[in-house]
C-alpha positions in Angstrom: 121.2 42.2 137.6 118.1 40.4 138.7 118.0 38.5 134.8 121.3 37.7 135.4 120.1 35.8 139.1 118.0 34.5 137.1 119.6 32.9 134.7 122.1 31.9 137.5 119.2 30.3 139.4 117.9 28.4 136.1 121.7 26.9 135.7 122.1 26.2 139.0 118.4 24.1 138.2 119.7 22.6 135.5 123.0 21.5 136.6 120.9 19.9 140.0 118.7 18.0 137.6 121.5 16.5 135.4 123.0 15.6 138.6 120.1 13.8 139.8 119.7 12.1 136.3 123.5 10.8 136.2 123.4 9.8 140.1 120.4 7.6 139.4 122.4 5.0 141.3 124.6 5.3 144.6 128.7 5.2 144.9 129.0 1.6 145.8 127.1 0.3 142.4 130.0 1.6 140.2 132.0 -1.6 141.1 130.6 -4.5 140.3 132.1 -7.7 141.7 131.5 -10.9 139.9 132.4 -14.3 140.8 134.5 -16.6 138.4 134.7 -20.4 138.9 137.9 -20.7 137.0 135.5 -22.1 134.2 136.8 -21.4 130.2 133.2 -20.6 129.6 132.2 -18.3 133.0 135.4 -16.2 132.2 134.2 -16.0 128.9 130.9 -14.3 129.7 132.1 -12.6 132.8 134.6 -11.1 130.7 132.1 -9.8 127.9 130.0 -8.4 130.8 133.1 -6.7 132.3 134.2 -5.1 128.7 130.7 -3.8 127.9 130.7 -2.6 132.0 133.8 -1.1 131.4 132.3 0.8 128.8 129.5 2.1 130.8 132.1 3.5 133.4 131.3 0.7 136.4 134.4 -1.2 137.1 133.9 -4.4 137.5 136.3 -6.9 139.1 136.3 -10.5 139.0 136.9 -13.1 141.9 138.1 -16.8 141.3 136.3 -19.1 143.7 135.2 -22.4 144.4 131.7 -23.3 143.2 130.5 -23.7 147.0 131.6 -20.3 148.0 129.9 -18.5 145.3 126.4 -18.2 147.0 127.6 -17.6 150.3 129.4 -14.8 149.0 126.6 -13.4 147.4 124.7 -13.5 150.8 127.3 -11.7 152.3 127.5 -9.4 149.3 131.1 -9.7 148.8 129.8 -11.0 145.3 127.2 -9.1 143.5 127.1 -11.2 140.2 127.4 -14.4 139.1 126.7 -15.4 135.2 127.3 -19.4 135.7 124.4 -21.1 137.8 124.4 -24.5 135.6 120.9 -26.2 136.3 120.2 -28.8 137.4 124.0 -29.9 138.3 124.3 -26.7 140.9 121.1 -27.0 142.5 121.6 -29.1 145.3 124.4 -26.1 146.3 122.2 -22.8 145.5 118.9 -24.5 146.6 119.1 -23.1 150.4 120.0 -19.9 149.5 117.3 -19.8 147.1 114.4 -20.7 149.7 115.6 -18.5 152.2 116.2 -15.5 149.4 119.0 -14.6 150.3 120.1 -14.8 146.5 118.0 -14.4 143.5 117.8 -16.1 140.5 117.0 -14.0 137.0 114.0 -15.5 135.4 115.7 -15.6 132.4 118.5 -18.3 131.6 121.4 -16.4 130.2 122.3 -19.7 127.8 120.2 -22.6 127.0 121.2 -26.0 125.3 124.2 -26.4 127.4 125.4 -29.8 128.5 127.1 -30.9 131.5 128.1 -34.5 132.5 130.3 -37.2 132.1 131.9 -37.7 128.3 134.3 -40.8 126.9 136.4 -40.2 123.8 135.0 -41.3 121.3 136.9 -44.6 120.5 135.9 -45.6 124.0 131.8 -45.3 123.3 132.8 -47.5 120.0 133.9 -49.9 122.5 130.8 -50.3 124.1 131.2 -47.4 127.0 127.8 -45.4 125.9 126.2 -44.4 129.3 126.7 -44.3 132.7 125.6 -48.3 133.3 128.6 -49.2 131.1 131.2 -47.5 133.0 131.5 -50.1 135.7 131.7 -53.1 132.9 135.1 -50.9 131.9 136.5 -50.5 135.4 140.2 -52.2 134.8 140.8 -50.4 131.7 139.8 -47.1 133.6 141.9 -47.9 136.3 139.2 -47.5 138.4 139.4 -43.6 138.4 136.8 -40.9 136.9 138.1 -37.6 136.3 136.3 -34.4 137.8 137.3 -30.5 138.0 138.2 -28.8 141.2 137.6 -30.0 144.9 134.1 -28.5 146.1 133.0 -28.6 142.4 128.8 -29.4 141.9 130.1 -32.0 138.9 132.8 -33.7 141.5 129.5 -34.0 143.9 127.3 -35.2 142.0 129.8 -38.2 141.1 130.9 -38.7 144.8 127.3 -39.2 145.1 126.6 -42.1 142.7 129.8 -43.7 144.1 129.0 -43.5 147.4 125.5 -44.6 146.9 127.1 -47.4 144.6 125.3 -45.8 141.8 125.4 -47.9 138.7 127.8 -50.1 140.5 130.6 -47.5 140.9 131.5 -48.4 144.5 135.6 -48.3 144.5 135.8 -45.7 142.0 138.2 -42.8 142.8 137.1 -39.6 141.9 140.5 -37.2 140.6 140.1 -33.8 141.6 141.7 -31.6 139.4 141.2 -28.4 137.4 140.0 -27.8 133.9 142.8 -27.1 132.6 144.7 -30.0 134.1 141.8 -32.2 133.4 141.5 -31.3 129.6 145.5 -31.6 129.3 144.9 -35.6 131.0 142.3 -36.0 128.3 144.5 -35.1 125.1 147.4 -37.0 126.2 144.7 -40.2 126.8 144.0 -39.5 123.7 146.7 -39.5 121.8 147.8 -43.1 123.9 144.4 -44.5 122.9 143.6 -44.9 126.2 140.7 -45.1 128.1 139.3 -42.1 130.6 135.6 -41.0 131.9 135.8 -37.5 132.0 133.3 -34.2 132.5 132.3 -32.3 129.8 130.8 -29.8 128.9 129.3 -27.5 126.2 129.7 -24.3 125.5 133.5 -25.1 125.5 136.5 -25.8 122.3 136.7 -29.2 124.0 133.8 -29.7 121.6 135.6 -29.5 118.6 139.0 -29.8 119.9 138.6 -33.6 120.8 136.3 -36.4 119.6 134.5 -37.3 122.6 130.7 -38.8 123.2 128.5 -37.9 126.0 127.1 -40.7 128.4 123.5 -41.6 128.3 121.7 -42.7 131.3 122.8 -39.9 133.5 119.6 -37.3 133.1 118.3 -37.6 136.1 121.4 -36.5 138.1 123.3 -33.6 135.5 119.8 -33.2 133.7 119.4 -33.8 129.9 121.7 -34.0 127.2 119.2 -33.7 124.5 117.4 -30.7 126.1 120.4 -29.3 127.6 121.2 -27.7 130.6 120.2 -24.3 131.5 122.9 -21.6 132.9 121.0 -18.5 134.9 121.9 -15.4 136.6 122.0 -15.2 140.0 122.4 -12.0 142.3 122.6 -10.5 145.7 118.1 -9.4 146.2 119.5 -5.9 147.4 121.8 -5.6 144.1 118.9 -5.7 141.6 117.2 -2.8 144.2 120.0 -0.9 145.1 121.7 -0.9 141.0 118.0 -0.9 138.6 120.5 0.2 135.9 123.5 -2.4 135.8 120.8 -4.5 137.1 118.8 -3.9 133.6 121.9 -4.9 131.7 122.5 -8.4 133.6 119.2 -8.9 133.2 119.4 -8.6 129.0 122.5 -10.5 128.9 121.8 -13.7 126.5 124.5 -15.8 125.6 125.0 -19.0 122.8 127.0 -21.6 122.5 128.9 -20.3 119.1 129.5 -17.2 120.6 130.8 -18.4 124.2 132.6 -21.0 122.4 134.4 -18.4 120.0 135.3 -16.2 123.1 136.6 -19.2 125.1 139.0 -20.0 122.2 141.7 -17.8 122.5 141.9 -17.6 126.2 142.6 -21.3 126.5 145.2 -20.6 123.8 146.8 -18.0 126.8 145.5 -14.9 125.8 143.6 -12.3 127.9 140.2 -12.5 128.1 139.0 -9.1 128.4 141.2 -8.6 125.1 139.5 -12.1 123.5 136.1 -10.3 124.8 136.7 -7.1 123.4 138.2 -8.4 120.0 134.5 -10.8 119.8 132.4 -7.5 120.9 133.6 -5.4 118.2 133.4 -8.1 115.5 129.9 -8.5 116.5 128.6 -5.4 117.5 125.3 -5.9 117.1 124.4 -8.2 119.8 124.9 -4.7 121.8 121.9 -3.7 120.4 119.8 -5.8 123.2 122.2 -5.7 126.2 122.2 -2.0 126.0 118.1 -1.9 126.0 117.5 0.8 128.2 120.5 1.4 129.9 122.9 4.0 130.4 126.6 4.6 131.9 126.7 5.2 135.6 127.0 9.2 134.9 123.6 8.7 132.6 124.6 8.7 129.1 124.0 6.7 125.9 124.9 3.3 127.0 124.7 1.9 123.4 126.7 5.2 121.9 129.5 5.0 125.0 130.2 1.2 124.5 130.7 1.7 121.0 132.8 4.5 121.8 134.8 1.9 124.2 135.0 -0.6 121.4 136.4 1.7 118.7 133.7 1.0 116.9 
């Protein structure tokens, strides 16, 4: 009787310390709530991170907001990630809430070599409209109008800006407040009229290779370089990366590139789901799991690298 207490007793161990091993973080870190700016390129790598989440047993949930809202929400921790800080065009918004720490930026960019600023198509730099001091020179055939994303975007701001401060003589402009996908469906059907239009782009995105478009010079010191590129970091809630040390590690390892965001982003702006387009890229490529799963495991503590694969079918 007393060997079999014993026994009972080393179970009952056992089963305590597996417990404690799988419960390595609290309740509240299984969901994961990440913001989405209603960018092709954010829900692309929102949606990866989701997929691979998924696979880890966290469920994450995305939230579309406006640009401006994102770090206030993660100060108020209704938004725990966010995957798309663009610098330098978001800095002037995240700035604040960087000093006073109440969100964190990862060391780490998650993408490098990214652009973001104002394009022409391409038969409009071949008629002299090549950087930002041309576009003034071009105001009648523009109609006097530059075309942004959606009010309270960091892009839309940073052009108020220069026309307000009559910035390369862009006093009387009118900014057009839009959304991306009613932006990049104004763009193909100037295109296909010949005419002319100031837009922002961007890369990663298919607009890349869907149109033939130029990027404006001069502008570096307001959306940062073209030639460098912009850099896209991580930014979280300071009790998240405490409170969650595992999902935290695999935020932390996530490393995007243009190809790949740019092969994700495809389908979905032909219609389809994202998470599918997401898991469809993740099992064609599997091996870029091999670093995002670096020392992590699911929220009950197994394998992360072995229960993704498991997720992905493959």
């Amino acid at each position: 009787m007393k060997s079999l207490r014993s026994l009972a007793a080393l179970i009952g161990i056992a089963a305590f310390a597996l417990s404690l091993t799988a419960a390595a973080e609290p309740a509240e870190c299984r969901r994961v709530n990440f913001a989405d700016v209603g960018w092709t390129d954010i829900t692309a790598t929102t949606s990866l991170a989701s997929v691979v989440l998924e696979g880890l047993s966290y469920r994450p949930k995305s939230t579309l907001i406006l640009v401006p809202k994102v770090f206030d929400g993660i100060k108020h921790k209704t938004i725990d990630v966010f995957l798309g800080y663009w610098n330098p065009s978001m800095t002037p918004i995240a700035e604040p809430y960087l000093k006073d720490k109440s969100v964190t930026k990862l060391p780490k960019p998650n993408l490098t070599g990214a652009k973001y600023t104002l394009a022409v198509p391409t038969y409009v730099a071949d008629a002299g409209l090549t950087s930002f001091a041309d576009i003034s020179k071009f105001r009648t055939q523009l109609a006097g109008e530059i075309y942004g994303l959606e009010p309270g975007n960091d892009g839309n701001a940073l052009i108020k800006t220069l026309i307000d401060q009559n910035r390369f003589n862009l006093k009387g402009f009118q900014l057009v407040e839009s959304s991306e996908e009613f932006m990049l469906t104004y763009v193909d059907h100037a295109l296909k009229q010949k005419k002319f239009v100031v837009f922002l782009g961007w890369e990663p995105h298919p607009m890349n290779e869907r149109f033939k478009m130029t990027y404006l010079s001069g502008g570096d010191d307001v959306f940062g370089s073209t030639s460098a590129g912009a850099k896209v970091y991580t930014v979280v809630s300071p009790d998240f990366l405490k409170t969650c040390p595992n999902v935290s590690t695999f935020i932390s390892n996530l490393q995007f590139t243009l190809p790949m965001e740019n092969q994700v982003m495809g389908p979905i702006l032909e219609k389809h789901d994202a998470m599918e387009s997401a898991k469809a890229w993740l099992a064609k490529n599997p091996t870029v799991l091999n670093e995002w799963l670096k020392g992590v495991k699911t929220f009950d503590g197994r394998d992360g690298l072995v229960a993704v694969r498991e997720h992905l079918g493959i």
